[in-house]
C-alpha beads as a LAMMPS data file, in Angstrom:
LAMMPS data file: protein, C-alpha beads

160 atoms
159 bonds

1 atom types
1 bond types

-500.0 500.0 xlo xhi
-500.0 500.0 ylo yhi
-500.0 500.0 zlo zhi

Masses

1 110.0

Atoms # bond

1 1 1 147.198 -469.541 -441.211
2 1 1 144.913 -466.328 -440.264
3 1 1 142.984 -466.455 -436.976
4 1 1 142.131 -462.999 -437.482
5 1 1 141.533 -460.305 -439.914
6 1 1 141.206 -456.381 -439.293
7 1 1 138.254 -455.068 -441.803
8 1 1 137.387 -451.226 -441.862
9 1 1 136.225 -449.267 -444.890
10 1 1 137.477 -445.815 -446.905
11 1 1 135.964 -443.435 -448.317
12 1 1 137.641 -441.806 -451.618
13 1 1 136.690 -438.503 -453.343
14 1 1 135.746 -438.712 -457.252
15 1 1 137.363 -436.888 -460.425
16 1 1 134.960 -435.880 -462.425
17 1 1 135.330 -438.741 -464.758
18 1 1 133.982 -441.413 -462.701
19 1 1 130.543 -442.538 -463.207
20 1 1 129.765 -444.682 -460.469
21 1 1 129.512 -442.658 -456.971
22 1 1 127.602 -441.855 -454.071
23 1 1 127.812 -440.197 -451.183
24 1 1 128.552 -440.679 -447.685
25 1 1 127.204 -438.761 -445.010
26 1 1 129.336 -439.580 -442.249
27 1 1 132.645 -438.615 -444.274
28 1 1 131.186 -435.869 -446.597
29 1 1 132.858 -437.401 -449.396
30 1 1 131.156 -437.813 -452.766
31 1 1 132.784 -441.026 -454.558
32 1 1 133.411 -444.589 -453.710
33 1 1 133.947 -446.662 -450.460
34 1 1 136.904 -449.411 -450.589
35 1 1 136.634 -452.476 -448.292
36 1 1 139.319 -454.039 -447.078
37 1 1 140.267 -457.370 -444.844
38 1 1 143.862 -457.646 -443.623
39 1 1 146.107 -460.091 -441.973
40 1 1 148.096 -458.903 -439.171
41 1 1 151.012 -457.957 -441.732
42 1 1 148.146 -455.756 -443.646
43 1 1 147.713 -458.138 -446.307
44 1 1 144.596 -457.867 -448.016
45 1 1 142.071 -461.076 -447.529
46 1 1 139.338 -459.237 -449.216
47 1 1 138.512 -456.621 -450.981
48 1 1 135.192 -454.793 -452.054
49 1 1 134.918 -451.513 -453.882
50 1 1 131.468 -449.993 -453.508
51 1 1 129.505 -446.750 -453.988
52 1 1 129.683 -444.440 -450.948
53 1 1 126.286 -444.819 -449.663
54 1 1 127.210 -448.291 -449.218
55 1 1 127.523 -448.644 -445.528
56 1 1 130.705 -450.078 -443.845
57 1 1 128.670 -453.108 -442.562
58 1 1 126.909 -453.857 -445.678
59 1 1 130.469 -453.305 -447.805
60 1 1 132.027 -455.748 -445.394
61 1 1 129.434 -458.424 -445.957
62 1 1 129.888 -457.644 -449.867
63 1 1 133.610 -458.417 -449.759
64 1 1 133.094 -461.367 -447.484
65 1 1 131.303 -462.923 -449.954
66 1 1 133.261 -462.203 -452.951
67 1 1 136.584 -463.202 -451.103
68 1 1 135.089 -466.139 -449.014
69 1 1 137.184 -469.220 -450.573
70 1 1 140.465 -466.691 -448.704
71 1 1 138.683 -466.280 -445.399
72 1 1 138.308 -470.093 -444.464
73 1 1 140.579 -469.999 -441.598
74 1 1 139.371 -466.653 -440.031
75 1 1 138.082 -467.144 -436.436
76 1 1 137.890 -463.792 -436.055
77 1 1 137.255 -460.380 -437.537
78 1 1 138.416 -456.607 -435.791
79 1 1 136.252 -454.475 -436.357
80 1 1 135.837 -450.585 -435.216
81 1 1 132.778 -449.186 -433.746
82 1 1 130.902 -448.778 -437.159
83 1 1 130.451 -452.482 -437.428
84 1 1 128.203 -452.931 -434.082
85 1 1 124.871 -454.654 -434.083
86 1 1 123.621 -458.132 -433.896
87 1 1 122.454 -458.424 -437.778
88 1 1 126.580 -457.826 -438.964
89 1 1 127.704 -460.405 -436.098
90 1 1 124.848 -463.244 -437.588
91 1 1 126.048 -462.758 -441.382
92 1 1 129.601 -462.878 -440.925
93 1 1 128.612 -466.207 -438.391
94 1 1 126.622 -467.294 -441.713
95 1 1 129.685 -467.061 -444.418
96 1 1 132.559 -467.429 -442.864
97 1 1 131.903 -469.500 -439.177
98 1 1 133.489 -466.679 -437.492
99 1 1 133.209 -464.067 -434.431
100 1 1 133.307 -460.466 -434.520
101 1 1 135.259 -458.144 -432.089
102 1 1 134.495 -454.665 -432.077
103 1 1 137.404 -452.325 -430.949
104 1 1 135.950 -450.027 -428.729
105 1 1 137.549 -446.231 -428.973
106 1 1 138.278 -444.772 -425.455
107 1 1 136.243 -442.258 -423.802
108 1 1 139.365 -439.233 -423.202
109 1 1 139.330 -437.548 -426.674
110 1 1 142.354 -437.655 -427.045
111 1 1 144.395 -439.968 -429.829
112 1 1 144.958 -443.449 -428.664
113 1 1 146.353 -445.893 -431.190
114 1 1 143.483 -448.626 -431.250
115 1 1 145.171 -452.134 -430.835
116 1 1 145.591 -453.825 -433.865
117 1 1 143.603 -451.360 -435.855
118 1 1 146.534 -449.654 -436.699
119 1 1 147.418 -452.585 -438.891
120 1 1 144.721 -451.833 -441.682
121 1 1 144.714 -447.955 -441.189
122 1 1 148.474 -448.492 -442.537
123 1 1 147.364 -450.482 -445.351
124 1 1 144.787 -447.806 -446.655
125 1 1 148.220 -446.082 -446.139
126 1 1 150.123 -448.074 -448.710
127 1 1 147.320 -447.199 -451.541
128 1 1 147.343 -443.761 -450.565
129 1 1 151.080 -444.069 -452.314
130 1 1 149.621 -444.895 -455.329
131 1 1 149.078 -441.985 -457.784
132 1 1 146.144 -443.761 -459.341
133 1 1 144.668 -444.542 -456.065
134 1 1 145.094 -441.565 -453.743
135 1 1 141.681 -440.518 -455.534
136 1 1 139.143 -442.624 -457.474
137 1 1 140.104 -441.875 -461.214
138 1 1 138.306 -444.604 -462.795
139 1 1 134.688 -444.701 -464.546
140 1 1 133.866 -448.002 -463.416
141 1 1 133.946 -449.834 -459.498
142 1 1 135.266 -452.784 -461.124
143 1 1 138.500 -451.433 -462.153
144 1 1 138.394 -448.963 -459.152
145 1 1 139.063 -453.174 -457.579
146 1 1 141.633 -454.493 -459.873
147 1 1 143.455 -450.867 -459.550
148 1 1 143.644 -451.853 -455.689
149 1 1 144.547 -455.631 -456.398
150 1 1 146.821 -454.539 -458.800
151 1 1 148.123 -451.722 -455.573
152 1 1 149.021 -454.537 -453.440
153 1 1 150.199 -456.759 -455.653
154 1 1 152.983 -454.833 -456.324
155 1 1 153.585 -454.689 -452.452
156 1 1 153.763 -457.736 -452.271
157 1 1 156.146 -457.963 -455.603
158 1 1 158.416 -455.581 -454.138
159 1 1 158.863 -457.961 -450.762
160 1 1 159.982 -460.492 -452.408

Bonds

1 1 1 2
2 1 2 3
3 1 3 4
4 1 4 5
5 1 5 6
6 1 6 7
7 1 7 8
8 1 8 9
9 1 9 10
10 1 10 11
11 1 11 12
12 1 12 13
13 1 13 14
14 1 14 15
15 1 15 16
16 1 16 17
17 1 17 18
18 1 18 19
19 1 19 20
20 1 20 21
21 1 21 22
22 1 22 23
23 1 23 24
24 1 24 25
25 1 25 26
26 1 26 27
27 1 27 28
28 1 28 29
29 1 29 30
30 1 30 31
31 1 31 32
32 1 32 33
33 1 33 34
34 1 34 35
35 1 35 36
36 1 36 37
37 1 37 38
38 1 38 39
39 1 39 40
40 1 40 41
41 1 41 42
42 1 42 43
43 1 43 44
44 1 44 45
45 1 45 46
46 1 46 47
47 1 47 48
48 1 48 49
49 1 49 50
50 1 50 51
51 1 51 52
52 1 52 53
53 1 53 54
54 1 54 55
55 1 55 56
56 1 56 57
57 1 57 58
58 1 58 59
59 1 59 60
60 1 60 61
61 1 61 62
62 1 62 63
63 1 63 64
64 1 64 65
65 1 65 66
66 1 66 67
67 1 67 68
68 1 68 69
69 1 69 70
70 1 70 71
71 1 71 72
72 1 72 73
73 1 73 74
74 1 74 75
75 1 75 76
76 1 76 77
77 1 77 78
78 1 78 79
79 1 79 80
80 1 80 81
81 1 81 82
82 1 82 83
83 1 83 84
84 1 84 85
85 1 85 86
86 1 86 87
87 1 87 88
88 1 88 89
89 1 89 90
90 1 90 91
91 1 91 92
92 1 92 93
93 1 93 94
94 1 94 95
95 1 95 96
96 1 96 97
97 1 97 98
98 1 98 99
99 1 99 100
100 1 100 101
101 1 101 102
102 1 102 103
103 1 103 104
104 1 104 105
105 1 105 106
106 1 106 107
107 1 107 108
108 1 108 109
109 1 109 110
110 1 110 111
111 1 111 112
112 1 112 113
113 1 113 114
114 1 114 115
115 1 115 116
116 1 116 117
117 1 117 118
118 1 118 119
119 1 119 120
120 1 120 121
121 1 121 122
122 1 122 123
123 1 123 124
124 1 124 125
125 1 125 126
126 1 126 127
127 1 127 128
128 1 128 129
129 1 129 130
130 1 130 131
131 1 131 132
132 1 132 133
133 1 133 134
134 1 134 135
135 1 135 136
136 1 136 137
137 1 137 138
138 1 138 139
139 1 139 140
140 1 140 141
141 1 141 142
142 1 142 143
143 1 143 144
144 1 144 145
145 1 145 146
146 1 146 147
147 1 147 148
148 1 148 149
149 1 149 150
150 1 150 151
151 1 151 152
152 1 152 153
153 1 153 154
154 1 154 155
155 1 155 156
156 1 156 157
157 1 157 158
158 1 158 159
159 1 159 160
């Protein structure tokens, strides 16, 4: 039983073989944008795999809805600062009946370890160990996804 889920977004550079991609600004990357919901063992929840012009707030609500039947129990979702605003807040309150918390970074600039948040930067960790996944290879989004299913499915695999 989840009462919360981490969700942040990351972008991926493209070989040249990929035909789907876009590019995001805030990064500089040209590619794709994975979405990702974790428990607090950095389980995925749900997962999205967008273009990279896809916003992080828009790719959220994307994998929200794809994934909802494994979000019923979710009071809550962590979020960083890139998921602020009222409009996010309302459609995850519309899917999924739950709140959204949004980790605020400290003013020093220096590195500080954002609580809980660490939990899904290490899963974005685990698929950087994947030699398929550490950049997007694929032509299409949809198997960019099952690639990443497939990712932490043999995490889990390896648990047991």
């Amino acid at each position: 039983m989840t009462s919360f889920v981490i969700v942040d977004a990351q972008s991926v550079k493209n070989s040249d073989t990929a035909e789907e991609k876009g590019y995001d600004a805030g990064k500089k990357v040209s590619g794709i944008k994975r979405h990702i919901a974790v428990d607090t063992q950095g389980l995925p929840h749900a997962i999205d795999v967008t273009t990279a012009e896809v916003t992080d707030r828009d790719g959220a609500l994307g994998a929200i809805d794809r994934c909802k039947p494994n979000l019923e129990l979710v009071q809550s979702l962590l979020v960083d600062g890139g998921y602020t605003g009222q409009p996010f807040a309302d459609g995850v309150m519309n899917r999924i009946k739950a709140t959204v918390q949004v980790v605020k970074r400290n003013e020093l600039h220096a590195f500080v370890a954002l609580p809980k948040r660490w939990i899904v930067q290490r899963s974005f960790a685990w698929l950087g160990k994947c030699r398929r996944l550490w950049k997007n290879c694929e032509r299409k989004l949809n198997t960019s996804l099952q690639m990443v299913h497939l990712a932490f499915l043999r995490l889990l695999l390896k648990r047991s």
